[in-house]
Short mmCIF file of the C-alpha atoms (twelve columns), coordinates in Angstrom:
data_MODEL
# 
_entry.id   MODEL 
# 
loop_
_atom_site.group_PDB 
_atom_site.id 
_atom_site.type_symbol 
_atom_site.label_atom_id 
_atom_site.label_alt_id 
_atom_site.label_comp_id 
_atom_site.label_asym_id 
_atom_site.label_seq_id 
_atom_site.Cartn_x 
_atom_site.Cartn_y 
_atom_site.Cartn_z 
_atom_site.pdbx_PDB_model_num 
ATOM 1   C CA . UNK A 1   -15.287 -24.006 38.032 1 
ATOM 2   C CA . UNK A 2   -15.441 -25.942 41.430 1 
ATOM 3   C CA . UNK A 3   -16.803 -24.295 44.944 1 
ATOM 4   C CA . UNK A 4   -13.120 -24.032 45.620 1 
ATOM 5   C CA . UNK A 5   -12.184 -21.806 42.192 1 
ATOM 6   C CA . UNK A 6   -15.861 -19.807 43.004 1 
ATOM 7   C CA . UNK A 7   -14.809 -19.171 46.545 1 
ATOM 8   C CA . UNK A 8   -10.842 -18.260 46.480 1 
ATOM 9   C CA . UNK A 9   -12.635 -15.201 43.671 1 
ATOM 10  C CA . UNK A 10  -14.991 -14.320 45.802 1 
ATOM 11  C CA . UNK A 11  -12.283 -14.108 49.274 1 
ATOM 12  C CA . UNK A 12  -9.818  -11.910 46.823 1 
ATOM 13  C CA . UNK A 13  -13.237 -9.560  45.872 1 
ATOM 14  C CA . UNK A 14  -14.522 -9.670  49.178 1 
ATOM 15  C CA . UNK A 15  -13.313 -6.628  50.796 1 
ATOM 16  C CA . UNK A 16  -13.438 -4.667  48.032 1 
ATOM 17  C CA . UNK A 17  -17.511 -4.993  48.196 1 
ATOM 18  C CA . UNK A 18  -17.856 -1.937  50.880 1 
ATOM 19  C CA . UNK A 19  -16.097 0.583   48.614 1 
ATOM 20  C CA . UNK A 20  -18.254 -0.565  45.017 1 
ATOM 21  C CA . UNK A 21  -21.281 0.286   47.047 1 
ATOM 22  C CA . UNK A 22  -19.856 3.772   47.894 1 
ATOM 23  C CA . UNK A 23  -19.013 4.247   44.170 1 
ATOM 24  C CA . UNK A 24  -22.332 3.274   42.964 1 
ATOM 25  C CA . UNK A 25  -24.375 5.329   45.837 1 
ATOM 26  C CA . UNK A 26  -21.721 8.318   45.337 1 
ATOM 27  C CA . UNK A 27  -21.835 8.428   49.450 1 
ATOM 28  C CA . UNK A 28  -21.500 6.677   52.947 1 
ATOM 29  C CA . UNK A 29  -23.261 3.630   53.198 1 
ATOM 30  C CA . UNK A 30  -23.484 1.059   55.983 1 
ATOM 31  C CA . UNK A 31  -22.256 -1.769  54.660 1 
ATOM 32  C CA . UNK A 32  -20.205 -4.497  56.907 1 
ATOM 33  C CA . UNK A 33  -18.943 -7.728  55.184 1 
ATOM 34  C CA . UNK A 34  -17.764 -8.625  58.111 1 
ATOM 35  C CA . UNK A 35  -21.151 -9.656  59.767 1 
ATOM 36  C CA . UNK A 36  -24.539 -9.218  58.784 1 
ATOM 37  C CA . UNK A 37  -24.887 -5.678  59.611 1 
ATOM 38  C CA . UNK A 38  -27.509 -2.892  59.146 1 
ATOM 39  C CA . UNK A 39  -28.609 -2.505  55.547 1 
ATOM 40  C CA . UNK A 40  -27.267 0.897   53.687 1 
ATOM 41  C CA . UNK A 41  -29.133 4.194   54.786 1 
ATOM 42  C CA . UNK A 42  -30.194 5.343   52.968 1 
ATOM 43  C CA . UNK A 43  -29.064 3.972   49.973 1 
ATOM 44  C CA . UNK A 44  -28.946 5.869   46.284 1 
ATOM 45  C CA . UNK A 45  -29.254 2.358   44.929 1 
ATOM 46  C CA . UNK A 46  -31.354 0.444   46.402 1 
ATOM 47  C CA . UNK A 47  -30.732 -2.320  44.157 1 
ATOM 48  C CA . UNK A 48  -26.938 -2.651  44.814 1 
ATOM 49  C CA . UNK A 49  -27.133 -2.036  48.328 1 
ATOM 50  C CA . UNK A 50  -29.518 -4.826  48.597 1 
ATOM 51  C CA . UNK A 51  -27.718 -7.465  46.731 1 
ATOM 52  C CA . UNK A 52  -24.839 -7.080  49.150 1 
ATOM 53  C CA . UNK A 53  -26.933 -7.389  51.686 1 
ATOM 54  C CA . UNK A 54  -28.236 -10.595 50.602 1 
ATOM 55  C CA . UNK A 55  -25.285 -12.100 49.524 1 
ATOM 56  C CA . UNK A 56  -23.723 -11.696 53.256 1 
ATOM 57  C CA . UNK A 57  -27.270 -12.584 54.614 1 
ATOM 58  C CA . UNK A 58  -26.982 -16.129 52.090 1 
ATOM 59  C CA . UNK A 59  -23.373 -16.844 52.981 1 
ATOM 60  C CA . UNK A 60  -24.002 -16.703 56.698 1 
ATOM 61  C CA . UNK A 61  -27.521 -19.250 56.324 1 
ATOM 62  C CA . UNK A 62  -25.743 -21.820 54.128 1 
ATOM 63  C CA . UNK A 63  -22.585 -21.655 56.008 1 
ATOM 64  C CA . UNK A 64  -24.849 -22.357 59.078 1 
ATOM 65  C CA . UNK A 65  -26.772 -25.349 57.684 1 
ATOM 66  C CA . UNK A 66  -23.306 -26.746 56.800 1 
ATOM 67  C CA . UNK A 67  -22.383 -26.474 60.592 1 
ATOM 68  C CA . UNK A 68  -25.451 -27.854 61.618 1 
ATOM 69  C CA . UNK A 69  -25.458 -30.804 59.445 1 
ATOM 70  C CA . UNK A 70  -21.541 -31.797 59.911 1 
ATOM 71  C CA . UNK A 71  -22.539 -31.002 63.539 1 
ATOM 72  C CA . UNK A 72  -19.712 -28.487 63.938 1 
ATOM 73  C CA . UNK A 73  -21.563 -26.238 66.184 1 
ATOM 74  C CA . UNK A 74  -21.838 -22.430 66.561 1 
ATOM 75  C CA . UNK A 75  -19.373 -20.364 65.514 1 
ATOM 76  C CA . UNK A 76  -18.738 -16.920 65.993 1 
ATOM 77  C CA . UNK A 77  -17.179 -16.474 62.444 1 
ATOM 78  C CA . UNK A 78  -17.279 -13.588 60.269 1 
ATOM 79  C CA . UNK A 79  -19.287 -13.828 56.726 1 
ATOM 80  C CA . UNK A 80  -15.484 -13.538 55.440 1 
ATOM 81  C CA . UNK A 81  -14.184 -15.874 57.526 1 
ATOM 82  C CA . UNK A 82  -16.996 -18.480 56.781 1 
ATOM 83  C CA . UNK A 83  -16.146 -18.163 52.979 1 
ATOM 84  C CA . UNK A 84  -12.954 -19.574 53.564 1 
ATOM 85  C CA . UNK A 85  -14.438 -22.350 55.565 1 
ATOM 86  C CA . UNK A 86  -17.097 -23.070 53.063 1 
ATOM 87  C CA . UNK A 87  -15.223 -25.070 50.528 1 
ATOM 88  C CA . UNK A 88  -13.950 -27.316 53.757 1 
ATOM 89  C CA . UNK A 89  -17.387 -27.995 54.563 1 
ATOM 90  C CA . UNK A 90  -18.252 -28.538 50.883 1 
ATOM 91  C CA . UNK A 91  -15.883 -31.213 50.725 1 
ATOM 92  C CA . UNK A 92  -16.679 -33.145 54.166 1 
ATOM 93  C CA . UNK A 93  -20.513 -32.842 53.279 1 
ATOM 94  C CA . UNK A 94  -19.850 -34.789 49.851 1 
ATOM 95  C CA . UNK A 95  -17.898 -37.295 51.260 1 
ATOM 96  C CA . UNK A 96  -20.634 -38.230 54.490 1 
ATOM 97  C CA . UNK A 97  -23.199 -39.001 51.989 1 
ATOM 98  C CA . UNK A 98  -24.981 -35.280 52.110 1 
ATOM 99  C CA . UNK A 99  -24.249 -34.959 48.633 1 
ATOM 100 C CA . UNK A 100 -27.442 -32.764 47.612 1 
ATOM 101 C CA . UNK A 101 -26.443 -29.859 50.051 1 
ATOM 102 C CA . UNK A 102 -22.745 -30.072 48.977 1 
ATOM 103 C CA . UNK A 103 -24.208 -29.271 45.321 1 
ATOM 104 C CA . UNK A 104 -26.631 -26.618 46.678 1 
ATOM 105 C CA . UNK A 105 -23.225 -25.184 48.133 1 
ATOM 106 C CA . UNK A 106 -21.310 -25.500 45.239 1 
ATOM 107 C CA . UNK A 107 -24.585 -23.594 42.963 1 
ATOM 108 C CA . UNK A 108 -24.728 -20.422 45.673 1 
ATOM 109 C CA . UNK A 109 -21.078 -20.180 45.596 1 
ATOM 110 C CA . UNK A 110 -21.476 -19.507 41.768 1 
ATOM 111 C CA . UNK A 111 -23.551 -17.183 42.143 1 
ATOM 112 C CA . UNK A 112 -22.225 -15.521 44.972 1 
ATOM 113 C CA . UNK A 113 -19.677 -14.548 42.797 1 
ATOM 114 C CA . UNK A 114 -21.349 -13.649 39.737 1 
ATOM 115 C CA . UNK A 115 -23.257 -10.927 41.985 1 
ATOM 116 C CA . UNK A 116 -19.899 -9.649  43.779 1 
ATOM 117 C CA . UNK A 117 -18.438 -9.266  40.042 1 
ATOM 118 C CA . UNK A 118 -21.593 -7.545  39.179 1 
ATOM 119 C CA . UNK A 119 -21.206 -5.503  42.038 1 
ATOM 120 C CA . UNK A 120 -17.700 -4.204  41.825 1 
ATOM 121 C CA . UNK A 121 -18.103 -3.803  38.198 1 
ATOM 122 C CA . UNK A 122 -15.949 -6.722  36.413 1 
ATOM 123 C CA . UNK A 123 -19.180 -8.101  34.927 1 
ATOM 124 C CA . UNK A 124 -21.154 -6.307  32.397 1 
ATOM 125 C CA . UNK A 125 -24.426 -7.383  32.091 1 
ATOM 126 C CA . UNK A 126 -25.799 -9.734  28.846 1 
ATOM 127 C CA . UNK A 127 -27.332 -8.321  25.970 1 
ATOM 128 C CA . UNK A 128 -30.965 -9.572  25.454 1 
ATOM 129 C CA . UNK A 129 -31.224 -10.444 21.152 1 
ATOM 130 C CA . UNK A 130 -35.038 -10.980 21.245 1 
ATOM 131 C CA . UNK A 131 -34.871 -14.533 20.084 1 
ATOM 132 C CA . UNK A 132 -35.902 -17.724 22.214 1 
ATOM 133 C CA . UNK A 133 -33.641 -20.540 22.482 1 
ATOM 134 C CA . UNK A 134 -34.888 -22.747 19.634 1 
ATOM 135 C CA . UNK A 135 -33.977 -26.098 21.990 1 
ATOM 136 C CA . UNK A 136 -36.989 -26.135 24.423 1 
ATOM 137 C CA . UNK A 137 -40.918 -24.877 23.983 1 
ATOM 138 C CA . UNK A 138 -41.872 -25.789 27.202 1 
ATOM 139 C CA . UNK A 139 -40.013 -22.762 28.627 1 
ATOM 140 C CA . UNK A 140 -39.403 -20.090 26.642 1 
ATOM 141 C CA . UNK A 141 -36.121 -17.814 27.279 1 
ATOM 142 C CA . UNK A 142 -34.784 -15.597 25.211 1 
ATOM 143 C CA . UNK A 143 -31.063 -15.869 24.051 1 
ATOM 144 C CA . UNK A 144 -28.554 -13.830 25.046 1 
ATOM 145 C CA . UNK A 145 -24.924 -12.309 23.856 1 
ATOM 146 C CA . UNK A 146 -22.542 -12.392 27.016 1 
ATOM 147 C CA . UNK A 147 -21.334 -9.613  28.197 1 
ATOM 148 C CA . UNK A 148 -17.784 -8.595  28.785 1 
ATOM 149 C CA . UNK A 149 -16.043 -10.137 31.785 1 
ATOM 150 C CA . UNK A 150 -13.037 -8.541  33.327 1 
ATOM 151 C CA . UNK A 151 -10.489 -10.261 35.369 1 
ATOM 152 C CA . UNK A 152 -8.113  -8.621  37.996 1 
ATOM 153 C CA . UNK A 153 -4.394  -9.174  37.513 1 
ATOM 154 C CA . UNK A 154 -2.868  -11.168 40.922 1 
ATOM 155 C CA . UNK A 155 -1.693  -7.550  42.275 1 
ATOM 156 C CA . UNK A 156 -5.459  -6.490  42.104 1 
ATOM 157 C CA . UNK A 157 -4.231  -3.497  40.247 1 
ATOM 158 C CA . UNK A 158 -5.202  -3.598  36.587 1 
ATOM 159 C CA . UNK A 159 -8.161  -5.679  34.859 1 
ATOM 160 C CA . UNK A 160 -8.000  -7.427  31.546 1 
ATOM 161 C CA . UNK A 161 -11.205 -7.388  29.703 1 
ATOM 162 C CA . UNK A 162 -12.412 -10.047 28.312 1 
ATOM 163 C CA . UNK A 163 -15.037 -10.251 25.123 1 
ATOM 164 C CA . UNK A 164 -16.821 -13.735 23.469 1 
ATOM 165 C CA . UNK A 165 -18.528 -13.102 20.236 1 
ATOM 166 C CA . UNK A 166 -21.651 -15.755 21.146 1 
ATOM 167 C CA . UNK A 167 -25.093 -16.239 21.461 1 
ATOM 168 C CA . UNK A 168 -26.151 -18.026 24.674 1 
ATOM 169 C CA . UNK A 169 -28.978 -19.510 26.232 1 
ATOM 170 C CA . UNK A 170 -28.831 -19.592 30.261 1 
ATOM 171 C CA . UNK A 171 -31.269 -21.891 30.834 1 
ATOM 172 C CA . UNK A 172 -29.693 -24.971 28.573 1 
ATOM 173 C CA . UNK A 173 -26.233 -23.114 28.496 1 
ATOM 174 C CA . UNK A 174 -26.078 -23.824 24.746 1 
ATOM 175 C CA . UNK A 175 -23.640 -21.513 23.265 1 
ATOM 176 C CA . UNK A 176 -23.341 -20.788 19.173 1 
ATOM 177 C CA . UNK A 177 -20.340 -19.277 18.178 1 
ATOM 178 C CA . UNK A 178 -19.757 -17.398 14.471 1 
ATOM 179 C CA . UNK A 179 -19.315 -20.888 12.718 1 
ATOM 180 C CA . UNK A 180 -22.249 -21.834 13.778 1 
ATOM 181 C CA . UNK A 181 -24.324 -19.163 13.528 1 
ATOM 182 C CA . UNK A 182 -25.646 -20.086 10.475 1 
ATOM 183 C CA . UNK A 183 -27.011 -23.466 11.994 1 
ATOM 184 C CA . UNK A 184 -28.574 -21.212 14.743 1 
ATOM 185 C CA . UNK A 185 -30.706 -19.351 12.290 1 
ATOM 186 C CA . UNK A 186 -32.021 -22.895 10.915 1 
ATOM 187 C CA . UNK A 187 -32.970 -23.925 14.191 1 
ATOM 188 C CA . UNK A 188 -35.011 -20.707 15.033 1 
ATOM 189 C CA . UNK A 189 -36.718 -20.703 11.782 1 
ATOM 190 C CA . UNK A 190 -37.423 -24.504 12.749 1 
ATOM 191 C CA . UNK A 191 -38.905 -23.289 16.261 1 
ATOM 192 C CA . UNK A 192 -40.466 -20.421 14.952 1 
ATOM 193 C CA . UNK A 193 -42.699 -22.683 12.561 1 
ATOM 194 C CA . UNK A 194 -43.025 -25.200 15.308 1 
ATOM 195 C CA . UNK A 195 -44.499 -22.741 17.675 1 
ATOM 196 C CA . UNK A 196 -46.593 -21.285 14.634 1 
ATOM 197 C CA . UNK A 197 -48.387 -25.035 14.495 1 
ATOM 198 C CA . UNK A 198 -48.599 -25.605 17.987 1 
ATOM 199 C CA . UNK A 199 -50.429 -22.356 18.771 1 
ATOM 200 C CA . UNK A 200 -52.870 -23.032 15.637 1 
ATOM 201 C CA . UNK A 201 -53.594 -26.025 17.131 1 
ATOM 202 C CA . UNK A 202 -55.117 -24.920 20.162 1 
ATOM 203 C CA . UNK A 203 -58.547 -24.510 20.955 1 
# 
């Protein structure tokens, strides 16, 4: 998906983000998407509470270099209102030859949404399978099977889940499906024996 995909998900989420953290904490919380705002107190989940915070803390820094690099100046913008100028910015910093912050744009924008769908519950989390990705040894990571992914219909009223029977690796993003599942359990028994030898063979 591009920055402008990421973002246009993460504007229709957006103000739905106050009332997830009230479901998860099961009570008040002060949480403002609208500016940066004083963190939740005190929050039943610290975790959640602090991932909101963050993302509005990120969206307001990057949104900020962008200004300061395209020399747009201050603005008085809310975090919401400098999502929907992101993708703008995005597209003026690739084309005046700042292409490494457009792409640093484009990567937080991805994951801003992955953590607002974690948030408001339309991602469920990946199930670890206690295998390493048989591709690389020099960092090991263990494979994964996604989990499901809802999607909100254009009213915002009903969610279609969505399930992928696969086995994953995040770091590589090499993804077996059932027909080749069978070539996946070659290539671990492969790496297993591989990392067998290379751990005999140190001193």
């Amino acid at each position: 998906m591009s920055i402008h995909d990421d973002i246009h998900d993460l504007i229709r989420l957006w103000d739905d983000l106050p009332a997830a953290i009230l479901r998860i904490q099961g009570g008040p919380a002060e949480v403002v998407t609208g500016g940066a705002g004083p963190a939740p107190s005190p929050p039943l989940d610290v975790t959640a509470a602090e991932t909101l915070t963050l993302l509005v803390e990120d969206v307001y820094a990057w949104s900020t270099a962008a200004e300061r690099t395209l020399a747009e100046g201050p603005t008085n913008r809310t975090a919401r209102q400098r999502l929907v100028h992101l993708p703008r910015q995005h597209d003026r910093l690739a084309a005046t030859n700042e292409p490494d912050l457009a792409a640093r744009l484009t990567a937080h924008a991805s994951r801003w949404l992955a953590d607002a769908r974690r948030l408001i519950g339309l991602s469920h989390p990946d199930r670890r399978l206690g295998q390493y990705c048989p591709l690389h040894d020099d960092h090991l990571v263990e494979l994964v099977a996604p989990g499901d992914q809802g999607h909100l219909s254009h009213t915002g009223q009903t969610i279609s889940w969505y399930h992928v029977d696969a086995v994953t690796c995040r770091a590589c993003r090499t993804t077996w499906t059932p027909p080749r599942y069978l070539d996946l359990r070659g290539l671990l028994e492969r790496a297993d024996e591989r990392r067998l030898a290379a751990a005999a063979e140190q001193p």
